[in-house]
Structure formats: C-alpha cells, structure tokens
DOFIKOL-353111 format. One record per residue (C-alpha): z, y, x; residue number from 1; residue in three letters. Coordinates in nm, 2 decimals, always signed. Layout:
z = Z | y = Y | x = X | pos = NUM | code = Ala
...
//
This chain:
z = +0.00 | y = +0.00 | x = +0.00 | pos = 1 | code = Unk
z = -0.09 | y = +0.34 | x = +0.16 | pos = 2 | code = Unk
z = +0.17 | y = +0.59 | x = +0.10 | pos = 3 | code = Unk
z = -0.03 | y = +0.95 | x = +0.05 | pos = 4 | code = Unk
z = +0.14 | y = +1.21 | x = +0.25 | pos = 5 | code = Unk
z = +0.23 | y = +1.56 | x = +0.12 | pos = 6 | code = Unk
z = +0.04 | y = +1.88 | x = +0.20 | pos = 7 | code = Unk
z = +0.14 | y = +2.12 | x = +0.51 | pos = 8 | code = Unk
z = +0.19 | y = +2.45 | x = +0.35 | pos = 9 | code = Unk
z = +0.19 | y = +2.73 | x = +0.63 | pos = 10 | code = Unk
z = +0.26 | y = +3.05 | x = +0.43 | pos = 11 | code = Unk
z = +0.16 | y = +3.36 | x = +0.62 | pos = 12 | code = Unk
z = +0.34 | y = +3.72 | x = +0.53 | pos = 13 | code = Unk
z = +0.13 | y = +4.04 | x = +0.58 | pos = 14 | code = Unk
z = +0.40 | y = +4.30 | x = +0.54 | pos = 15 | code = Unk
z = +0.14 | y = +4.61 | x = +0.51 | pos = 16 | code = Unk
z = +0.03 | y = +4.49 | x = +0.12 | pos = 17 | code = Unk
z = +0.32 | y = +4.25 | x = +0.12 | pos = 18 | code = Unk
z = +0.11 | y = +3.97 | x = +0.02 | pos = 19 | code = Unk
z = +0.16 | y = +3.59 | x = +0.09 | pos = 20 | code = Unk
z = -0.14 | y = +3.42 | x = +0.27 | pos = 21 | code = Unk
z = -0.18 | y = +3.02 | x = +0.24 | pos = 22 | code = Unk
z = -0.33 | y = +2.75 | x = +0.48 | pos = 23 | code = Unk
z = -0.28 | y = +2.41 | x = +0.32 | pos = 24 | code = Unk
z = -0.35 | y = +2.11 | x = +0.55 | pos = 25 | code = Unk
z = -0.38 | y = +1.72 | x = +0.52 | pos = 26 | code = Unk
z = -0.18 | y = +1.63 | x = +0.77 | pos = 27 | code = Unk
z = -0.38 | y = +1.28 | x = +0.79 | pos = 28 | code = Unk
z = -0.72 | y = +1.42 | x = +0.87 | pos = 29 | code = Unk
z = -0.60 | y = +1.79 | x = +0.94 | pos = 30 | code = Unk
z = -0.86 | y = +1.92 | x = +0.70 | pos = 31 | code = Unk
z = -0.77 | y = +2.23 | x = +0.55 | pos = 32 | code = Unk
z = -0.82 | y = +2.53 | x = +0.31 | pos = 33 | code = Unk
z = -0.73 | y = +2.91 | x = +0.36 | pos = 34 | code = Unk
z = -0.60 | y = +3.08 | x = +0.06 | pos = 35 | code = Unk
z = -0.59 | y = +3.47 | x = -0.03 | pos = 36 | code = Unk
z = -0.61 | y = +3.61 | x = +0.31 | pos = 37 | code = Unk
z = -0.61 | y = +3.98 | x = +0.42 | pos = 38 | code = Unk
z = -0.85 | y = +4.22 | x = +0.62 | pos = 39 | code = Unk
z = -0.63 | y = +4.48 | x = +0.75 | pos = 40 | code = Unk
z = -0.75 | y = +4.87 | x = +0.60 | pos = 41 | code = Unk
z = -0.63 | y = +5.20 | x = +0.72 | pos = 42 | code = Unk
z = -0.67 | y = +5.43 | x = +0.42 | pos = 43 | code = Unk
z = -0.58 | y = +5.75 | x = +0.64 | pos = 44 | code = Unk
z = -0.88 | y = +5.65 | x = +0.85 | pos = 45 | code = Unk
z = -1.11 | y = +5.46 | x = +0.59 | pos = 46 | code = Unk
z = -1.07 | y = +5.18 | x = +0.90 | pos = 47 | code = Unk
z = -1.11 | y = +4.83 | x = +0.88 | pos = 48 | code = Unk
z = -0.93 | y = +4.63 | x = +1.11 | pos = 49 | code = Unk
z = -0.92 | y = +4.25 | x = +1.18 | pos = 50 | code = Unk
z = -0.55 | y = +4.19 | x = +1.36 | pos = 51 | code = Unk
z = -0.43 | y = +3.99 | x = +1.06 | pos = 52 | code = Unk
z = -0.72 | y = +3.78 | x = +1.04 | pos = 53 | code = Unk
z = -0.75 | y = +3.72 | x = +1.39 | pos = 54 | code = Unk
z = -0.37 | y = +3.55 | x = +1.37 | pos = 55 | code = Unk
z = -0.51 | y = +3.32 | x = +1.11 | pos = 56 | code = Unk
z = -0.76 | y = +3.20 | x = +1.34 | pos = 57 | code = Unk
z = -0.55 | y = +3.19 | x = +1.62 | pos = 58 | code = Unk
z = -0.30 | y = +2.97 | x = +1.39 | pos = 59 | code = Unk
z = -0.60 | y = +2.75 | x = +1.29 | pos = 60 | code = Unk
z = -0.68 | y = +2.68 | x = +1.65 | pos = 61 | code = Unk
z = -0.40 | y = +2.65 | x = +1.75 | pos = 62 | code = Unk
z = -0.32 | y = +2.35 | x = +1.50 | pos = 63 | code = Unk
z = -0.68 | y = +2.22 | x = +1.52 | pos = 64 | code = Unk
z = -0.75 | y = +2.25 | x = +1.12 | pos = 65 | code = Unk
z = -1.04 | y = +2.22 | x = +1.02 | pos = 66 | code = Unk
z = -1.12 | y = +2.45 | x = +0.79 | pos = 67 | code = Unk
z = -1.33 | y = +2.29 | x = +0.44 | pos = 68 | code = Unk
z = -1.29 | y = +2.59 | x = +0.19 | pos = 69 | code = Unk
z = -1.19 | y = +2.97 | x = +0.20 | pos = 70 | code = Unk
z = -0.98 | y = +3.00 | x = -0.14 | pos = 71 | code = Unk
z = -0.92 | y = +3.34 | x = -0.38 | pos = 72 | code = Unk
z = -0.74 | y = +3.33 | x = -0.64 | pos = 73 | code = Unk
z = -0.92 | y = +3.68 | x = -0.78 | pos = 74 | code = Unk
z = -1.08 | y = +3.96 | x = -0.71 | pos = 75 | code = Unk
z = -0.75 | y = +4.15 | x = -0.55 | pos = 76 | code = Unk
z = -0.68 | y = +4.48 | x = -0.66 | pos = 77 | code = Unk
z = -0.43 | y = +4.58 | x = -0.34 | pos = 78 | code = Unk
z = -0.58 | y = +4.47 | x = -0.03 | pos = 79 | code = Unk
z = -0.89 | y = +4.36 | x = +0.12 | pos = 80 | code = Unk
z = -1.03 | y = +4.00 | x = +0.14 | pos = 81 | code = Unk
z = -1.08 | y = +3.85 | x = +0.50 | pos = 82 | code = Unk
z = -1.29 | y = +3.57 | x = +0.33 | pos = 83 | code = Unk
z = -1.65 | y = +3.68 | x = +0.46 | pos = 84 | code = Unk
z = -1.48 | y = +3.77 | x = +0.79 | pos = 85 | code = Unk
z = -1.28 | y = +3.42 | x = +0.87 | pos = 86 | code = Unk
z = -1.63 | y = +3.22 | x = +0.73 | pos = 87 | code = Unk
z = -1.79 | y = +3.38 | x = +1.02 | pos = 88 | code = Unk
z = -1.57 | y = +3.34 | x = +1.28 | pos = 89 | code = Unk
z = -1.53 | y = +2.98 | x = +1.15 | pos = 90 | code = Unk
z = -1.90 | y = +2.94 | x = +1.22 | pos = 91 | code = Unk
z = -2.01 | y = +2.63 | x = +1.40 | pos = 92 | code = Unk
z = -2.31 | y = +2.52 | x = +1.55 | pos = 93 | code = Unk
z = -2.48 | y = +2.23 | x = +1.39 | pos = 94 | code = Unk
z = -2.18 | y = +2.22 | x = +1.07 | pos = 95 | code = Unk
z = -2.18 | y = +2.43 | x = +0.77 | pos = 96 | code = Unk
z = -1.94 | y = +2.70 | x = +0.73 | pos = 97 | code = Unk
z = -1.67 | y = +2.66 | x = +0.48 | pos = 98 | code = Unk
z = -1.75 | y = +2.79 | x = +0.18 | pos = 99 | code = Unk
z = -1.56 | y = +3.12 | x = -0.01 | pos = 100 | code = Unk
z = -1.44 | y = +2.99 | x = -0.35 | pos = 101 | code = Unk
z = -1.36 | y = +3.17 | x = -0.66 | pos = 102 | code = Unk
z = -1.34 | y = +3.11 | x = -1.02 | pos = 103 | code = Unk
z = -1.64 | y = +3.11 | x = -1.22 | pos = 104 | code = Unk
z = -1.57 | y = +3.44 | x = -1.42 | pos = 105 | code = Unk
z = -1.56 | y = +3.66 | x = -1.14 | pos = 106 | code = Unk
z = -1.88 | y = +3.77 | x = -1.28 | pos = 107 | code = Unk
z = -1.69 | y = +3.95 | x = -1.57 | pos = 108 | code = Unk
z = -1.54 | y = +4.12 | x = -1.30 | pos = 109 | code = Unk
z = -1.79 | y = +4.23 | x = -1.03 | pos = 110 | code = Unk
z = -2.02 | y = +4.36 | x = -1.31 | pos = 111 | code = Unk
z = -1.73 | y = +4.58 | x = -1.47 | pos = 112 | code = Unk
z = -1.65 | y = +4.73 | x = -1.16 | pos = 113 | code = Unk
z = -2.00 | y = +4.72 | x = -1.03 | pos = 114 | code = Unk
z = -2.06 | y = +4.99 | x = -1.32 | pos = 115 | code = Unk
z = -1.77 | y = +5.22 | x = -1.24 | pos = 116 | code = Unk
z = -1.82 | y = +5.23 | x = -0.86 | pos = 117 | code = Unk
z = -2.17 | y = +5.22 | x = -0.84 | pos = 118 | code = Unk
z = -2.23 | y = +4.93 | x = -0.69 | pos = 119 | code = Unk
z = -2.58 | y = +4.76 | x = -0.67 | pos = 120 | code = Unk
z = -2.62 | y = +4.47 | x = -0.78 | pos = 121 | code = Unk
z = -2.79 | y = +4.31 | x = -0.46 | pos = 122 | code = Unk
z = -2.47 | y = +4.37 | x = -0.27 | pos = 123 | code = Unk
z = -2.26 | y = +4.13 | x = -0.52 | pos = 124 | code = Unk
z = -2.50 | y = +3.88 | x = -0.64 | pos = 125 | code = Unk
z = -2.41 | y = +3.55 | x = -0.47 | pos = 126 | code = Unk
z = -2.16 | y = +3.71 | x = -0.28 | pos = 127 | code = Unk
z = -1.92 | y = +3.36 | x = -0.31 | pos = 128 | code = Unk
z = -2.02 | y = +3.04 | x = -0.23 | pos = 129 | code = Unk
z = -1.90 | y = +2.83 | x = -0.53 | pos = 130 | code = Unk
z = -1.76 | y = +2.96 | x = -0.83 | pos = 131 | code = Unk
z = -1.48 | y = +2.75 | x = -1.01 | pos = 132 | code = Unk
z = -1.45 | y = +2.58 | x = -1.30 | pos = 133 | code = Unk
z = -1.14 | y = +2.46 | x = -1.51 | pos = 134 | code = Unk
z = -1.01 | y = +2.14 | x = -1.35 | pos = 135 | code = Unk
z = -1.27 | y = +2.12 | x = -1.06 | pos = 136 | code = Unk
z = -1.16 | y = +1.97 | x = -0.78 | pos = 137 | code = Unk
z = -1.20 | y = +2.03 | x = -0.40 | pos = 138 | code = Unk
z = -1.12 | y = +1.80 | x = -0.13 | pos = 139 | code = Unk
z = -0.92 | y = +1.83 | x = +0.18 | pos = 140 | code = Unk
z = -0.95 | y = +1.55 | x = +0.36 | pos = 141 | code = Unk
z = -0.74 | y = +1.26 | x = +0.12 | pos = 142 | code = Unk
z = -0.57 | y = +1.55 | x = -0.10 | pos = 143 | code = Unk
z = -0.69 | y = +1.60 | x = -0.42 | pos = 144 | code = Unk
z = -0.70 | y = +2.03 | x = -0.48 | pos = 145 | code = Unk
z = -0.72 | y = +2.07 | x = -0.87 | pos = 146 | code = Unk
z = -0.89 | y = +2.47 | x = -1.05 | pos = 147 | code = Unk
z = -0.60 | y = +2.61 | x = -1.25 | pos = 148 | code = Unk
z = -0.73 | y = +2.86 | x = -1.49 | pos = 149 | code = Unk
z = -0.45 | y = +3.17 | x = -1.52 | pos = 150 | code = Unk
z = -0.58 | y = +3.46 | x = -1.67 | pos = 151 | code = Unk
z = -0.42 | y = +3.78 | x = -1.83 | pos = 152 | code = Unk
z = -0.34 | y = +3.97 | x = -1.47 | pos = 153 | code = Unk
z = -0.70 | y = +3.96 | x = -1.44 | pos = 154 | code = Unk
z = -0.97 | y = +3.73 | x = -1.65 | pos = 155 | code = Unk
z = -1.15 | y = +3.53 | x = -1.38 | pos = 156 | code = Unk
z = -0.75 | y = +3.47 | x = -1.23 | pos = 157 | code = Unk
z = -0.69 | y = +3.09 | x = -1.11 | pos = 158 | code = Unk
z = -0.46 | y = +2.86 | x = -0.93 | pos = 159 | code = Unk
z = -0.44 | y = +2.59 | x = -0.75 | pos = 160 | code = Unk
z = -0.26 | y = +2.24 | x = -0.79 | pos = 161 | code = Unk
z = -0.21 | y = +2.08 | x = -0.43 | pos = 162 | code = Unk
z = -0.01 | y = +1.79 | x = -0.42 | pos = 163 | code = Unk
z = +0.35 | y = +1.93 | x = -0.62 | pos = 164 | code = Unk
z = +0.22 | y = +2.29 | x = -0.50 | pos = 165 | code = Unk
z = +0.05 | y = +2.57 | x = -0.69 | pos = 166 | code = Unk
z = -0.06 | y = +2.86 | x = -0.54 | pos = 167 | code = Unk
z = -0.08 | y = +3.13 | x = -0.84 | pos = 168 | code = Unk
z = -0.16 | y = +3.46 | x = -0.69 | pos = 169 | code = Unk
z = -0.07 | y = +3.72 | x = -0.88 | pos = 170 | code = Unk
z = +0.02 | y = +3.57 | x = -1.20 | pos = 171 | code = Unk
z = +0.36 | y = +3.50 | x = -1.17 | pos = 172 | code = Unk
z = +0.60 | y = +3.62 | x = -0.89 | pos = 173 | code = Unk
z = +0.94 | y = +3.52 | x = -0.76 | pos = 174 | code = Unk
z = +1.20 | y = +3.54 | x = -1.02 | pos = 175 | code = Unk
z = +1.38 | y = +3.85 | x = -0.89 | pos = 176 | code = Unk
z = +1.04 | y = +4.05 | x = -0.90 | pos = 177 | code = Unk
z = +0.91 | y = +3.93 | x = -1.25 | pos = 178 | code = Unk
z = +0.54 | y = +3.86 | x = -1.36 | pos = 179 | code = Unk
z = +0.22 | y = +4.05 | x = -1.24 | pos = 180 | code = Unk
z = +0.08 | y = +4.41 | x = -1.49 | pos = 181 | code = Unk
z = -0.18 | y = +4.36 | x = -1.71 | pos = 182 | code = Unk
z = -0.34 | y = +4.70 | x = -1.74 | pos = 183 | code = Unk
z = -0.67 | y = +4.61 | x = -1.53 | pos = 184 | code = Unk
z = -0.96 | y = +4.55 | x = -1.75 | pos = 185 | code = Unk
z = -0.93 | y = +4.23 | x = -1.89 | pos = 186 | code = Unk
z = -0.60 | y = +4.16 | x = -1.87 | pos = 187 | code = Unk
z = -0.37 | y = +4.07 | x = -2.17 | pos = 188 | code = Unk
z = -0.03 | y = +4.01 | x = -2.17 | pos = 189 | code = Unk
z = -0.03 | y = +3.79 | x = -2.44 | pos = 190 | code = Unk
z = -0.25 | y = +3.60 | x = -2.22 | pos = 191 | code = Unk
z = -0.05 | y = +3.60 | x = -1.93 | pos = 192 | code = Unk
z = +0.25 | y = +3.52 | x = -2.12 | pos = 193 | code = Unk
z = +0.09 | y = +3.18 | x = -2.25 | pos = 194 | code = Unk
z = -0.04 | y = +3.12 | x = -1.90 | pos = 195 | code = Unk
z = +0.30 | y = +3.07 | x = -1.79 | pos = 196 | code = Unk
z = +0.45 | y = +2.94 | x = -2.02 | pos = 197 | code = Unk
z = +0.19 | y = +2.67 | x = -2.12 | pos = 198 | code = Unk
z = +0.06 | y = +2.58 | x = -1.81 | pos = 199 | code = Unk
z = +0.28 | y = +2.71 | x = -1.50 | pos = 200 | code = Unk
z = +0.62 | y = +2.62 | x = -1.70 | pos = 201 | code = Unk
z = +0.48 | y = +2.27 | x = -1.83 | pos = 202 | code = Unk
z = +0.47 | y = +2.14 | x = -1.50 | pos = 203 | code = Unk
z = +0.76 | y = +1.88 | x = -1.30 | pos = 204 | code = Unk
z = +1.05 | y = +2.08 | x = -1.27 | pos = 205 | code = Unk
z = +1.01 | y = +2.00 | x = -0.87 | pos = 206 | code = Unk
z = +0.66 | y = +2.17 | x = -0.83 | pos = 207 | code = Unk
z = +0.64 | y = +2.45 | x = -0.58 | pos = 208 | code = Unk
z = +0.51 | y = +2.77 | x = -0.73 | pos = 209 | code = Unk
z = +0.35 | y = +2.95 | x = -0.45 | pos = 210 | code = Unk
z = +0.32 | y = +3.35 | x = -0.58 | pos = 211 | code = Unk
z = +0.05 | y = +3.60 | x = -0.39 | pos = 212 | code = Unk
z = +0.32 | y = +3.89 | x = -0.31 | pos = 213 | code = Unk
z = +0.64 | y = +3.91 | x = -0.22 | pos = 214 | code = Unk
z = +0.88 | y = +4.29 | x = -0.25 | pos = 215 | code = Unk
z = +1.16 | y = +4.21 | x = -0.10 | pos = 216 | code = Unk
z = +1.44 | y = +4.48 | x = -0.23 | pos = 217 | code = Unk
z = +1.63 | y = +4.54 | x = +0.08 | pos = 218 | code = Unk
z = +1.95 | y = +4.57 | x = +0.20 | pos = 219 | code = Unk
z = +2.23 | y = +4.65 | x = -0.08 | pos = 220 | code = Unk
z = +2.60 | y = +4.55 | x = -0.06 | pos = 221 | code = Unk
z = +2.57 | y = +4.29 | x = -0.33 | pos = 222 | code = Unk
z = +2.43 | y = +4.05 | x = -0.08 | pos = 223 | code = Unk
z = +2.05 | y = +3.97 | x = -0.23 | pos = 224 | code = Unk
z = +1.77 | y = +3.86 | x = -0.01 | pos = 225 | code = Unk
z = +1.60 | y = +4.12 | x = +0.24 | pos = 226 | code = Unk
z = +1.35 | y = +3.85 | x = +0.37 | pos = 227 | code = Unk
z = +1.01 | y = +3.76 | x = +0.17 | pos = 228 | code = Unk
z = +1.01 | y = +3.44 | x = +0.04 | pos = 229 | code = Unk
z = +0.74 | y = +3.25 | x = -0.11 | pos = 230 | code = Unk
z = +0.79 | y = +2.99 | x = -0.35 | pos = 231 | code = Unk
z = +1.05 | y = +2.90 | x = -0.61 | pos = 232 | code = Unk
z = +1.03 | y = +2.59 | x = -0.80 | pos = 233 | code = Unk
z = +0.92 | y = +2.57 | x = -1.14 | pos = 234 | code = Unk
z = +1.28 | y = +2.47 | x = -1.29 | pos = 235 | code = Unk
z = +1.44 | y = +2.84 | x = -1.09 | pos = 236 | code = Unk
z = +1.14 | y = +3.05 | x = -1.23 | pos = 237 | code = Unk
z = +1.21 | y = +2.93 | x = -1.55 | pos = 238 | code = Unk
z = +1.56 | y = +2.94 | x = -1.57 | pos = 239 | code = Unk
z = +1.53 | y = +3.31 | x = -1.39 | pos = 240 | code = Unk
z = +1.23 | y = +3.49 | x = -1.42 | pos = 241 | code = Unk
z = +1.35 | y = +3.80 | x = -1.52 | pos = 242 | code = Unk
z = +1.02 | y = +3.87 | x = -1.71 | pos = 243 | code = Unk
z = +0.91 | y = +3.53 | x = -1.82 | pos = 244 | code = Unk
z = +1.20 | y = +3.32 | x = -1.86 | pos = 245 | code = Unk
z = +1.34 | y = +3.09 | x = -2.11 | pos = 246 | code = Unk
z = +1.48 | y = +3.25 | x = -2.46 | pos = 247 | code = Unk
z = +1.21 | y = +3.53 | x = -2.37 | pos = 248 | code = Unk
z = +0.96 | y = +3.50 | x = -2.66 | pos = 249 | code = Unk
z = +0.61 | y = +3.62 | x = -2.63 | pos = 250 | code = Unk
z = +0.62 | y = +3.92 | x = -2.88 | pos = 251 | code = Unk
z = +0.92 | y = +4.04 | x = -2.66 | pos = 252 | code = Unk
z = +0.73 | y = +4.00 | x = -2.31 | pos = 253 | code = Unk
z = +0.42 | y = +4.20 | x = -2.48 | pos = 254 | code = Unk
z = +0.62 | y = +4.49 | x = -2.59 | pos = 255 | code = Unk
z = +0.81 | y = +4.53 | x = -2.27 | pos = 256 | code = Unk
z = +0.52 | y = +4.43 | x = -2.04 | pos = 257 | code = Unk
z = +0.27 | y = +4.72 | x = -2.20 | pos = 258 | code = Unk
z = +0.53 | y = +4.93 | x = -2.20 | pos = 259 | code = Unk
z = +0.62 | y = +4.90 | x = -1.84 | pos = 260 | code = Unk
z = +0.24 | y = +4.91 | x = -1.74 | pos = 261 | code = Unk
z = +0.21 | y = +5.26 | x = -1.88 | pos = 262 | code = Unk
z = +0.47 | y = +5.41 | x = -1.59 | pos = 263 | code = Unk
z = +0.25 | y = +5.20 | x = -1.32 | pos = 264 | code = Unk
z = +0.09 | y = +5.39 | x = -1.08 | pos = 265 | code = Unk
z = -0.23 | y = +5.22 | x = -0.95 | pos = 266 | code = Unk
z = -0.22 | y = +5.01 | x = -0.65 | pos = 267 | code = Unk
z = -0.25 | y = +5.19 | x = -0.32 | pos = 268 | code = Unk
z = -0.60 | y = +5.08 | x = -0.20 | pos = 269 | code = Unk
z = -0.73 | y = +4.97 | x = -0.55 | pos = 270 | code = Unk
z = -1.07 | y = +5.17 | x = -0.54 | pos = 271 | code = Unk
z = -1.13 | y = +5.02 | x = -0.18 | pos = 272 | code = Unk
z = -1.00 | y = +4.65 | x = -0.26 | pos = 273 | code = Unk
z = -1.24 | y = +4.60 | x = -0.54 | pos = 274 | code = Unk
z = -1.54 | y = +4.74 | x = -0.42 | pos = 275 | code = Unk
z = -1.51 | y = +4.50 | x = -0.14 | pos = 276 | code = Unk
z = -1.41 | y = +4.17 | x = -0.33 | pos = 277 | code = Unk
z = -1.67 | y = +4.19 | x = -0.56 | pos = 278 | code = Unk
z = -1.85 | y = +4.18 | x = -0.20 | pos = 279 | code = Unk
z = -1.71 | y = +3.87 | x = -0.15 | pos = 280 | code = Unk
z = -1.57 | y = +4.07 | x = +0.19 | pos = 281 | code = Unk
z = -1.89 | y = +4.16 | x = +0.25 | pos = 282 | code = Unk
z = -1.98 | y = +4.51 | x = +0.45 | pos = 283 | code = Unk
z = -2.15 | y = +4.78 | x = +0.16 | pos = 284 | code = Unk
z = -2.50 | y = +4.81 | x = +0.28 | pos = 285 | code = Unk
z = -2.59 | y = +5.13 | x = +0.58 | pos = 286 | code = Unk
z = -2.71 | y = +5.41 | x = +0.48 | pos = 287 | code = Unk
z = -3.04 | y = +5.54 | x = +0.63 | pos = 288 | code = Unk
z = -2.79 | y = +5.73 | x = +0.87 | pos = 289 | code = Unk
z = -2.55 | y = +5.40 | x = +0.93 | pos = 290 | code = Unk
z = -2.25 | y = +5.46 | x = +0.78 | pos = 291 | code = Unk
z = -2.15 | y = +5.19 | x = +0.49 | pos = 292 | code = Unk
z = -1.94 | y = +5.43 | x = +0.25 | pos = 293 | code = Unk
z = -1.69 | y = +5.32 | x = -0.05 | pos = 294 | code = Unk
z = -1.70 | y = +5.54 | x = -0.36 | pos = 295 | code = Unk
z = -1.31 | y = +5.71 | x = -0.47 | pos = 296 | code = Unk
z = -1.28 | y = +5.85 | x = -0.80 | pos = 297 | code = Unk
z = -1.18 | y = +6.22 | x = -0.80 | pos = 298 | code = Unk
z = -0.88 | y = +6.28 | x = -1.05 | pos = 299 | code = Unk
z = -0.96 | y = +6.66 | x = -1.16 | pos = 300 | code = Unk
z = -0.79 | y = +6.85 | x = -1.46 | pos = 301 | code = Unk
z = -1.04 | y = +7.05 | x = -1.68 | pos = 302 | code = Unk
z = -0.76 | y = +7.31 | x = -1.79 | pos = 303 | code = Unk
z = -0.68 | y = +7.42 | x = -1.50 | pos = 304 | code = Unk
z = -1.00 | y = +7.34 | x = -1.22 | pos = 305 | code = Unk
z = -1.23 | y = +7.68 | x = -1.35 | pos = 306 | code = Unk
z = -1.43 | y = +7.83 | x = -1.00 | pos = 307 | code = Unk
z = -1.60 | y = +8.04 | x = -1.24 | pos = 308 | code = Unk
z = -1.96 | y = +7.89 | x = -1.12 | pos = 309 | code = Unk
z = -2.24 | y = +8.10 | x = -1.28 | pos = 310 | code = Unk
z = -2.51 | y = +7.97 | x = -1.37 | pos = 311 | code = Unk
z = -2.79 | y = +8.00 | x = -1.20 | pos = 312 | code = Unk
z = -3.16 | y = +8.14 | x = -1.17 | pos = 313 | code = Unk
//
C-alpha cells in the first residue's frame, strides 16, 4: 500500500502589500506550483522592481522544485502580479514554461476594466495560459490540486484544494482580520457570504485555510499577535471569524459588510494593479517614444475646480 505524502506548503510574506505568497511542493517528485506572487511597485516613482520575485526563484533553486503551474487566485486589486515575470525566468531550453492559471471568468473582469482604463484589447487577450474551470484539476507530481470557485470579493475569485490545504486569496482572512470588501465591480456580499459558508466552512474541520493577506495589528498591551500568520484551520475560522462566524446570519453579514465598504478607501495601487493583471503581468505596449504608461483617474470637484477657460476662436 503506498501511503501518499502531504503537500510542502512554503508561505512567503511580502510586508510592502502585506500579502501571503504560496509555493506548494510534492515532496515525492518535487514538482511544484507558485501561487499569488508579487512584483515589487514604487508608486512614488511609477518603478517596477523584481527583488521579491527574485527571492522566489532563488527559494525554488534552492529546493530544486520544479515549477508545473504559476497560480492566481484573481485579478489582484493591491499589488502587482509577478506571474509573467517568474514564467520567464522559469524558461528552459527544450521544456515548456509553466503555464499562468486563472479562473475562467477573468474575462468578466479584464473587459470591465479594460473599458475604464483604456486598455486595448490586444494587450489582454490570451494574456493567461489556462483559464479554470469549477473542479478542474491540476497535477503536481502525485497530488491531486482541485479549482474552488469563490466569488463575491471579485466574480472570477477561486481557490485551491491541495491535499487538507486551501489557498483562498482574498475571500476570507484570518479570523482577527475578518472577510475581504465587496465593493469592486462584481462583487456581492451575499455571494461572499455563501462562499464561505457553503463551501469554505463545509469542509474537515482539520483543513488548512490558506488567506492571500495578512494585517498584523501590532503591539498593544493585551498580548495579540504582531507576527503575520497565514492559515487558521477551518474549525478556528468558524468558531472566530469575526465577520463570518457561526450564529452570524447572512442578512446580518450583508448589512454590516456594505455598510463598512462605504468608509473604505481604495487600495493603494488599485489603478496600477489591475491594469497589469488583466495583463496577465504583462508590460503595456511602448509608445512610439518608448515609454509603456498606466492610465490614473483624476479625482476633480466640479464646484470648486473653475479656471475660468474661455472659449476659444
């Protein structure tokens, strides 16, 4: 009888976004998948940097994985994708580079935002590999990796089932940060709310749920945590979610959950993170003059923004 090991779980914190990066391994044939990663972005400089990306590799080198599939969970709203970038450098001669996965209604999503930023539609066609379906399921090496559909943060959201792992992105967090907004276009928080409850919460008690960010709250004299953490088990988040927990009912979560997305500000690199991950990761096309620009909204009261402009001729 062959006994199937579990999954190696490296979990990866980049502190800029706070978000939780995945490589998940068979430890038999050391076959592995990257999940959610980061490109670094300096938004006072409109740079793009690769020092968090380039520790991945070094990581996957250094613990000769080989790498089968670059994972997203959704088109990220906070920081930018180093999918695009790690398939490169991944690039072997003579094997195929691993493809960049994401569910199958990303399309929803790249031509909603395709619209607002301007974005042509050559530069997001095709931009992933393999889109997703419900219940797919990708290989790494003897494990078994199974498509989680988890919308209401974002419509084309998914997870993934590894082993007694699921990696969930920005659905659900850790219990003492709650559950992701819904405000983006497309998301619902009734639809969150039964995400969670009738899929993430109807798992084993034991399962590992893996979240996509982590805020730690810092120091305070009542003793919490001050390190990121990344997983609690599906028995702790729904015993303590503080948004989605047990005796919490779904009209409750709705009110409270639209009503707390209201105060939200919007995520710091929002306008730059999405035109990207539509990309895929990919660079925007140069310009005659070879610069690649990203379009930001300008925020401009009517009332009070009069240069008294004639007009002219």
């Amino acid at each position: 009888m062959v006994v199937s090991q579990p999954p190696n779980v490296e979990s990866i914190f980049e502190p800029n976004t706070g978000t939780w990066q995945y490589i998940v391994s068979d430890a038999v044939t050391n076959d592995a998948v990257v999940i959610d990663s980061v490109l670094d972005y300096e938004a006072s400089t409109n740079a793009i940097g690769n020092a968090n990306a380039e520790r991945l590799l070094t990581l996957i080198k250094e613990r000769g994985y080989n790498i089968v599939a670059i994972l997203e969970t959704h088109a990220h709203a906070d920081h930018l994708t180093a999918a695009r970038y790690l398939q490169q450098r991944l690039l072997r001669r003579g094997k195929p580079s691993p493809p960049i996965c994401i569910g199958k209604r990303i399309a929803q999503v790249q031509h909603t935002f395709a619209i607002k930023y301007g974005v042509p539609e050559a530069e997001y066609a095709g931009a992933f590999d393999r889109l997703l379906d419900d219940d797919d399921d990708i290989r790494i090496g003897r494990l078994h990796c199974k498509v989680l559909h988890l919308p209401g943060h974002t419509p084309d959201h998914i997870g993934y089932v590894i082993g007694h792992n699921v990696f969930v992105g920005d659905s659900l967090f850790l219990p003492d940060v709650g559950s992701a907004r819904c405000d983006f276009p497309g998301g619902d928080a009734r639809t969150l709310f039964r995400s969670v409850t009738e899929k993430l919460y109807a798992l084993p008690d034991h399962y590992r749920i893996f979240v996509g960010h982590d805020y730690p709250p810092g120091v305070n004299v009542k003793g919490d945590r001050t390190e990121p953490r990344a997983f609690a088990t599906v028995a702790e988040q729904r015993r303590d979610n503080k948004h989605i927990r047990g005796g919490v009912n779904e009209s409750e979560f709705i009110a409270w959950r639209t009503e707390r997305d209201a105060t939200l500000a919007e995520p710091r690199l929002m306008h730059q993170s999405l035109q990207f991950n539509i990309r895929g990761g990919r660079l925007p096309e140069a310009s005659e003059h070879g610069h690649r620009f990203l379009h930001l909204p300008l925020k401009v009261s009517d009332e009070v923004w009069d240069w008294g402009f004639a007009p002219q001729g």
